[in-house]
N, C-alpha and C positions, 0 to 999 in steps of 0.2 A: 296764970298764963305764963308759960313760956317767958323767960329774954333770952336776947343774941347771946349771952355768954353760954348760955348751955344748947341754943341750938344747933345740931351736927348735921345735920341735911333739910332739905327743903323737898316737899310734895307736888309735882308739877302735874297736872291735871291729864285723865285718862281720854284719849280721843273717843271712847267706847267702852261698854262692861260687855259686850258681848264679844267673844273670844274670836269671832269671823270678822268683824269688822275693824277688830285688832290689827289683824294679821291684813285687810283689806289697806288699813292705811298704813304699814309697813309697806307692803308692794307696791304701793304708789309713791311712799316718800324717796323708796329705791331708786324707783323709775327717775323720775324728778332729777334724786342727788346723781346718777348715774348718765342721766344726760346732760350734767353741769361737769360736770369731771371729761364728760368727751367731748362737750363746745367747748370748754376753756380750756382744756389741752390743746387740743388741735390747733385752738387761737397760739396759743403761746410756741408750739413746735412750729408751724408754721413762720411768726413771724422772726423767731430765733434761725431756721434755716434758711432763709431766704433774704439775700444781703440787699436787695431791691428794699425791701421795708425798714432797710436801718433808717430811720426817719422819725426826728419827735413824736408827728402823729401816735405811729405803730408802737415806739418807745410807751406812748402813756394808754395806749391800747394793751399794751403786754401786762403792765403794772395795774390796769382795768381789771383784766383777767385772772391774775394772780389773788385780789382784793377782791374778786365773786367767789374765787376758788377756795380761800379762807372761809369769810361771811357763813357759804351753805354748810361748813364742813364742821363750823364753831356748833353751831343750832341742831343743823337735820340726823346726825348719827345716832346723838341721843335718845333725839324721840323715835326713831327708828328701833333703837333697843329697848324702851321702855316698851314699845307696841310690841316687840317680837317676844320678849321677857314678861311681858305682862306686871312690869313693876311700873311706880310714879317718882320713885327718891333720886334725889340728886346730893351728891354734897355739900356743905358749908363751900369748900375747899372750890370746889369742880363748878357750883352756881357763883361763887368772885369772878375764877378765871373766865366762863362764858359770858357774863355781862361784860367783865374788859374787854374780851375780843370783840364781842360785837361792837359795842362804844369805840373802838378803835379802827375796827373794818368801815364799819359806815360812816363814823367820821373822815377817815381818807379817802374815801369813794368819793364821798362828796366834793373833797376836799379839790381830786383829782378830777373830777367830772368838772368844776369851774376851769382848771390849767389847762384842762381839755377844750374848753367856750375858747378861752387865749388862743391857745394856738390855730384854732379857723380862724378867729378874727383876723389874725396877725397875716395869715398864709393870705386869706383873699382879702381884706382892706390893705396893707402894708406891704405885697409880696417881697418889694425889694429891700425890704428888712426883714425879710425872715430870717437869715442867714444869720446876720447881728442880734437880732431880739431872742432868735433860739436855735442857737447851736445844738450841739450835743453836749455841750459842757453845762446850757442853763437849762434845758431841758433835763437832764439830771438832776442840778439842783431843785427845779419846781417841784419833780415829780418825788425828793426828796423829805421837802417840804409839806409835802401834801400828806406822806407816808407822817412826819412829823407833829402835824397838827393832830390829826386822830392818833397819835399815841398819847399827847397830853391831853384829849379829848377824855380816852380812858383811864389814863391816873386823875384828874378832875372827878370823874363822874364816879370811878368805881372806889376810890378813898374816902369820897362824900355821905355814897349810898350805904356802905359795908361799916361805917363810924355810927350811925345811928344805932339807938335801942329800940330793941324788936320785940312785942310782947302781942302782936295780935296773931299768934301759930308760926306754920309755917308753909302752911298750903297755897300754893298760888295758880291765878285762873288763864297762865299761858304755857302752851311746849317749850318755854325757855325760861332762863332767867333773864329778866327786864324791869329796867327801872321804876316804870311805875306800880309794876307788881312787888316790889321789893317794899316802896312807899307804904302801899295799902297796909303791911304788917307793923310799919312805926306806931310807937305809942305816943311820943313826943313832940313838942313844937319843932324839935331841930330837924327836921324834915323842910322844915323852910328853905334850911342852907342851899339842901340838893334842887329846890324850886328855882330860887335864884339861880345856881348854876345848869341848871334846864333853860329857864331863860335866856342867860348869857349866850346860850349856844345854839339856841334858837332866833336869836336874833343876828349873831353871826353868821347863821344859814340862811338867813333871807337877805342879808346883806352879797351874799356868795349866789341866790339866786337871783337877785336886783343884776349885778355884772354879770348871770348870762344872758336875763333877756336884753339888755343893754348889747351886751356883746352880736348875737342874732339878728338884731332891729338896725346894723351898723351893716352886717352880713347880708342879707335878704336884700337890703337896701342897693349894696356893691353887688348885689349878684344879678339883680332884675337890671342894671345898668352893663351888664356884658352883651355884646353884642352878638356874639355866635354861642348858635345852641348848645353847643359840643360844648364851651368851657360852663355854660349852667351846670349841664348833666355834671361836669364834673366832681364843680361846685357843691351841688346837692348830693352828692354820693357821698361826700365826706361828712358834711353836716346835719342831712336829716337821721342817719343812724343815732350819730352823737346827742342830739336834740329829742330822737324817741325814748333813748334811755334816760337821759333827763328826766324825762314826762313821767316816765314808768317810777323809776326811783323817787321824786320829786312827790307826785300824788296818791300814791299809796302810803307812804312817808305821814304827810299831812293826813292824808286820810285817818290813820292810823292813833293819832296822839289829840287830833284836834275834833275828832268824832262828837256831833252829838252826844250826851249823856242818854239820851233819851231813846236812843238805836244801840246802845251799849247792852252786850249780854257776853256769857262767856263763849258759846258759840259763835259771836259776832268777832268778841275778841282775836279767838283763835284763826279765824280766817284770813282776816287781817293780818296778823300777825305773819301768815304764809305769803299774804301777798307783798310785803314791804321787805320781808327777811328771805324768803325762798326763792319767789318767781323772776326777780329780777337778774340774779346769779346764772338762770338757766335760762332766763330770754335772752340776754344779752350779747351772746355770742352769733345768737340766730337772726339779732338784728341786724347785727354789724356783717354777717359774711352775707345776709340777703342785697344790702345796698351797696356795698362797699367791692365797687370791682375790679381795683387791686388785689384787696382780702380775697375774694372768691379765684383770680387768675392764682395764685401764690397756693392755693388750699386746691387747685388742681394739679397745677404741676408739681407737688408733694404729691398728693394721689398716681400722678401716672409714673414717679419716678421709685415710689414703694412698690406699683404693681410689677415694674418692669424689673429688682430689684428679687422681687420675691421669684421670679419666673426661670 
């Protein structure tokens, strides 16, 4: 068998052997990456042109966007040309660098989805310290922070995974490279290391979701205690987008690593896999401009001032 010293690339699994359904899930991973590229743009032109949204909120909605905008672009291209190419190889070299990113994107997503619980807390329990608690100087640094955590995120995980000896091939049962696909190939105890440090940061993560339903249960609380309807609605505009993508991110997440063994297959794998690493990058922007009716006034008046503009 094989070890890591002599493996050059790695085998990522064919969505299909028949050449239409190839080309089937190419034009759908298109579609998909291709409306993540025009919600999250849009997000990020929008709230870059439009000086009404200089506002932490937006600030850590921008840095949201940016960190989908990576996430789909580390993962989907690949399998996209593997399906279009009709190949499965990826490099040594090229499967490191996509396990960091992702270990790195999803760590700061998450990271930033908690700063994100912060700052509604703060805005509706604390109003008259918003201003002190987050400026635009600490909302920089959180959102700094967050960027920060998931890059040690990724030198942790991806120095952990990439140090072990590798002697079971090198074929693996996801469109990406991932940790626990990486595992399956070790021959050795020292695979424990990357256990523990899985743990460490899964325990970190439930620590990081304990503070938002904490944070929400503090919110919902202050918000059912307003008196006029109008500052609810407002209320709720802000926070249930925030809260769905939570959801979205949070249980597919879970779903995905904590899966019965028993419902485990590589089909099962693979779908998963799309919905904790794909769906979320391309829902996200769809959440936030459906509820969010600043986001939606600011993403018209960019639309009427392009058309008027192009005219």
């Amino acid at each position: 068998m094989p070890n890591s010293s002599s493996i050059t690339e790695f085998l990522l699994p064919a969505f299909s052997d028949t050449r239409e359904l190839q080309l089937l899930h190419f034009v759908l991973f298109l579609g998909i990456y291709l409306a993540a590229l025009l919600g999250n743009g849009l997000i990020l032109t929008t709230i870059a042109c439009d000086h009404r949204l200089y506002t932490p909120l937006y600030f850590f909605l921008l840095n949201l966007a940016l960190l989908d905008l990576g996430c789909i672009s580390t993962t989907v291209p690949k399998a996209m040309a593997n399906s279009l190419w009709d190949t499965r190889a990826i490099s040594y070299q090229g499967c490191a660098a996509q396990l960091f990113f992702v270990a790195f994107l999803v760590g700061a997503e998450y990271s930033l989805l908690t700063v994100m619980a912060y700052d509604r807390y703060v805005a509706i329990c604390k109003p008259l310290h918003y201003g002190t608690l987050l400026g635009s100087r600490a909302g920089a640094q959180m959102a700094a922070a967050a960027w920060g955590s998931g890059f040690l995120n990724a030198i942790l995980h991806t120095a952990s995974t990439f140090s072990l000896p590798l002697c079971q091939g090198n074929a693996m049962d996801q469109f990406f490279c991932e940790i626990p696909q990486i595992l399956k190939l070790s021959c050795s105890d020292a695979y424990l290391r990357e256990v523990v440090a899985l743990v460490c940061s899964v325990s970190l993560a439930f620590g990081c979701f304990v503070f938002i339903v904490f944070s929400y249960i503090q919110i919902f609380r202050t918000v059912f205690r307003i008196p006029s309807e109008l500052g609810q609605h407002k209320a709720f505009s802000t926070c249930l987008p925030h809260l769905a993508v939570v959801f979205l991110f949070i249980s597919t997440g879970i779903f995905a690593y904590l899966k019965p063994p028993s419902i485990s297959s590589p089909s099962m794998d693979l779908i998963v896999a799309v919905l904790y690493s794909v769906v979320p990058s391309s829902l996200n922007p769809l959440i936030y401009s459906m509820r969010n009716q600043e986001l939606k006034d600011a993403v018209r008046k960019l639309y009427g001032y392009m058309l008027l503009r192009n005219q």
